[in-house]
C-alpha positions as CSV (number, residue, x, y, z in Angstrom):
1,X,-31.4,106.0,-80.7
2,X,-33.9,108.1,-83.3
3,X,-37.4,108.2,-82.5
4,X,-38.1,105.3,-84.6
5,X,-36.3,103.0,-83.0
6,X,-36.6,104.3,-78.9
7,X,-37.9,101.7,-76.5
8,X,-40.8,102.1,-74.1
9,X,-40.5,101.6,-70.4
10,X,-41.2,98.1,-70.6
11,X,-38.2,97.5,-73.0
12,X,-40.8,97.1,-76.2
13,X,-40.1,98.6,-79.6
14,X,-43.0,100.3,-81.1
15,X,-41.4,102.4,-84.6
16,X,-43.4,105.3,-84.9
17,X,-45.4,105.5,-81.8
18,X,-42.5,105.6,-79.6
19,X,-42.3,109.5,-79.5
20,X,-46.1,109.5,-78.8
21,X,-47.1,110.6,-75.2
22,X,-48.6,107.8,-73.1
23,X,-48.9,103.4,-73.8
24,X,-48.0,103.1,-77.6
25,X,-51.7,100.6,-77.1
26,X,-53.2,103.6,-76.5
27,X,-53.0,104.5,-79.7
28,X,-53.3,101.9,-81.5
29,X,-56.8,102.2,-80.5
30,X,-57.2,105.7,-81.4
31,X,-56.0,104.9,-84.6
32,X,-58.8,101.9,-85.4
33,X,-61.4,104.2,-83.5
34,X,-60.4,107.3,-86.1
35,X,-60.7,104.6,-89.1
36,X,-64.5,103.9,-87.4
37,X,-65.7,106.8,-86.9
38,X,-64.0,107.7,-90.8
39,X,-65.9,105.3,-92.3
40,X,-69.3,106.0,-90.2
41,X,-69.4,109.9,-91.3
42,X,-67.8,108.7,-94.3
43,X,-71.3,106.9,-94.9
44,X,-73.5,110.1,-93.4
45,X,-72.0,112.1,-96.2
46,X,-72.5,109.7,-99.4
47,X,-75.9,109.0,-97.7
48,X,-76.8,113.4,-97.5
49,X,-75.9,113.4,-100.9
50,X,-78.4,110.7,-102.2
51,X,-80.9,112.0,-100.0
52,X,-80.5,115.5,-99.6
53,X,-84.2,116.1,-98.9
54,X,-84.6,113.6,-96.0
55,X,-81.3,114.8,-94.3
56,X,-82.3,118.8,-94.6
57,X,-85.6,117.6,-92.8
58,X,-84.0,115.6,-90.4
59,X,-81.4,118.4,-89.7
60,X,-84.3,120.7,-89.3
61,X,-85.1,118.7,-85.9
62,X,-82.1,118.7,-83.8
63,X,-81.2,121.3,-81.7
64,X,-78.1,123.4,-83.0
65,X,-77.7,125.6,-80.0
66,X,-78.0,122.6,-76.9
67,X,-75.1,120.8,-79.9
68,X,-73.0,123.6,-79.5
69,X,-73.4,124.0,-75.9
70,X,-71.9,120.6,-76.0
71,X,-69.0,121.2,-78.4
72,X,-68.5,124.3,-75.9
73,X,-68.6,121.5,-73.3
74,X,-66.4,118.7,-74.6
75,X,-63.7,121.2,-75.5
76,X,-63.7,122.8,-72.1
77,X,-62.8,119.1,-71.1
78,X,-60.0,118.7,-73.3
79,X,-58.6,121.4,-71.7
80,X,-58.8,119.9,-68.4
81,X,-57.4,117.0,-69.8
82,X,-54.7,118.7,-71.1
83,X,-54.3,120.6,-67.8
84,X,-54.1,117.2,-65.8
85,X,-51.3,116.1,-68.3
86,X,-49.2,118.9,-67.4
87,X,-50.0,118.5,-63.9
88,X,-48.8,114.6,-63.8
89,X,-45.4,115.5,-66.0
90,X,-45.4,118.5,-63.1
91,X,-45.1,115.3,-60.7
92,X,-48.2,116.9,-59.1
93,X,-50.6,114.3,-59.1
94,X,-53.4,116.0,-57.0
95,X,-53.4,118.9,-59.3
96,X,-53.8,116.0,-61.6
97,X,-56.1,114.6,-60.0
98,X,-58.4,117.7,-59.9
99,X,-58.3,118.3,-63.3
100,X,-59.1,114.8,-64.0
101,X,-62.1,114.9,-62.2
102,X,-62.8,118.6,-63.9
103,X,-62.6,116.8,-67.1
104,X,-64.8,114.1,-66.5
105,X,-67.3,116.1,-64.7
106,X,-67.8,117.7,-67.9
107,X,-67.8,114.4,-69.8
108,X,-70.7,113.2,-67.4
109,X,-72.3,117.1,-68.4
110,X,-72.3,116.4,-72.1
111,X,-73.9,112.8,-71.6
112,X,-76.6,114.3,-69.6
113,X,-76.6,117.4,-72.3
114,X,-76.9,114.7,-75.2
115,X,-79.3,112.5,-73.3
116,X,-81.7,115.4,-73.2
117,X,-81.5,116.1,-76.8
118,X,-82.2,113.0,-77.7
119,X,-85.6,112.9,-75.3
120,X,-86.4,116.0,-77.7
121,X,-85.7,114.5,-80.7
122,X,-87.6,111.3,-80.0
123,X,-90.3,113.3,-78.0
124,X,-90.5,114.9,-82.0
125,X,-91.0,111.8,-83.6
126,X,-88.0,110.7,-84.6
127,X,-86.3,107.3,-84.4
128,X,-83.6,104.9,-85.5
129,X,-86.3,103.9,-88.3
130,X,-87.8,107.0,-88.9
131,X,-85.3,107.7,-92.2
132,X,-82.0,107.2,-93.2
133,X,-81.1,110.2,-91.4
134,X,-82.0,109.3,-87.9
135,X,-80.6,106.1,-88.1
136,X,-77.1,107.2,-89.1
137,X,-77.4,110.2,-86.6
138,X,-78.6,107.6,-83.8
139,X,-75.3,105.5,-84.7
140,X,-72.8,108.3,-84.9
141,X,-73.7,110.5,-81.9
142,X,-74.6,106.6,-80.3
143,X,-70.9,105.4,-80.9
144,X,-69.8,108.6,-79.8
145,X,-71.2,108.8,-76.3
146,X,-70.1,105.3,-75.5
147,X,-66.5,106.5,-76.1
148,X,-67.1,109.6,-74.1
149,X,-68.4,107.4,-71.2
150,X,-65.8,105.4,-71.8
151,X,-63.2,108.1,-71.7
152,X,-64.6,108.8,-68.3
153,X,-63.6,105.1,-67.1
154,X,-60.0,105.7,-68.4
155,X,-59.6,109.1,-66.7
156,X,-61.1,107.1,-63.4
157,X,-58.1,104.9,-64.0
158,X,-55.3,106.8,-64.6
159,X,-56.6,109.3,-62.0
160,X,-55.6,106.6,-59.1
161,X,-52.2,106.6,-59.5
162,X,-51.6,110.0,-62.0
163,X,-48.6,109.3,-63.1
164,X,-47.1,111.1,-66.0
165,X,-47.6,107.9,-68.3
166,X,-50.6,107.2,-67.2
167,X,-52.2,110.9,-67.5
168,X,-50.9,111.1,-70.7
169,X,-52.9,108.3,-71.8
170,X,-56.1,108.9,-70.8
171,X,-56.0,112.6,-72.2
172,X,-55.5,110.7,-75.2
173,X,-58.1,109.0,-75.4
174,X,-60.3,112.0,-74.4
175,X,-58.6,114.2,-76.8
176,X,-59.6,112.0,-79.6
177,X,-63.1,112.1,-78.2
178,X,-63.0,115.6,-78.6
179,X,-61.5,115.5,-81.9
180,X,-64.3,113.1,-83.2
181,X,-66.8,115.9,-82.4
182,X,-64.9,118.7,-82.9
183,X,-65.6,116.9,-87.0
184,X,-69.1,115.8,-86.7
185,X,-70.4,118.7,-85.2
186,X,-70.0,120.3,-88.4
187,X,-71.2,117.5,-90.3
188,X,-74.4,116.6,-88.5
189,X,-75.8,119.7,-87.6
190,X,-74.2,122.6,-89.8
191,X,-73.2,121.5,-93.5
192,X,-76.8,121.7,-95.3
């Protein structure tokens, strides 16, 4: 049988996602989560370019270096996610299992690194209605750090039983987190 046409475990035909590691589901929602996230820095951009003034003064308030601390952060996390993977196709799901819990410990680290950015940008005045700026930032990095914590939830899962499948899935998920702001890093706090 070619790729296109391979069945899953269950018996169920999914075309192109059957070469894809983990539940074919899985990506489905990756896919509708890329197209949201597309179409939210899709907006930040138009928006930047109508108002470049109001962006550059925005930008001028959040913290690059605690950002980048995070990107360092969410990356590291992939890794461990990645790690985990190999470990469950390993059949070794308490090596899994640690890098699971690796993984989302630094997932719970770049909430608590995000949270106290935004105390400093709100300490400075700034708000979902203070400009155009802040309320696109506020949405992006907002929708962002539900899926993170979200992310964690699916690594709790698929940690229980770490089976290949299951692994796979999860890192994912938490890949495409890190994707997401591996592209609006850039975006929100470098491109002027």
């Amino acid at each position: 049988m070619s790729a296109l046409t391979c069945e899953t475990e269950q018996g169920e035909r999914w075309g192109a996602f059957d070469g894809l590691p983990g539940d074919p589901m899985m990506w489905v929602l990756i896919l509708s989560e890329l197209v949201a996230f597309g179409l939210l820095l899709g907006a930040f951009i138009v928006a930047r370019a109508v108002h470049p003034v109001v962006f550059a003064a925005g930008q001028g308030v959040l913290d690059g270096p605690l950002a980048a601390l995070n990107t360092i952060v969410l990356v590291t996390s992939g890794w461990a996610a990645a790690r985990a993977a190999a470990a469950a196709r390993r059949a070794s799901p308490r090596n899994a299992r640690r890098w699971i819990a690796l993984a989302m410990t630094l997932g719970a680290a770049f909430i608590a690194i995000k949270l106290t950015e935004y105390g400093h940008e709100i300490a400075s005045g700034a708000s979902l209605e203070s400009s155009v700026f802040f309320t696109l930032y506020f949405l992006l990095t907002g929708f962002h750090l539900l899926h993170v914590a979200l992310g964690i939830v699916i690594l709790a899962v698929v940690a229980r039983s770490a089976t290949s499948s299951g692994v796979e899935t999860g890192a994912a998920f938490w890949h495409m987190v890190d994707l997401v702001w591996i592209v609006m890093f850039p975006i929100l706090y470098l491109v002027r």
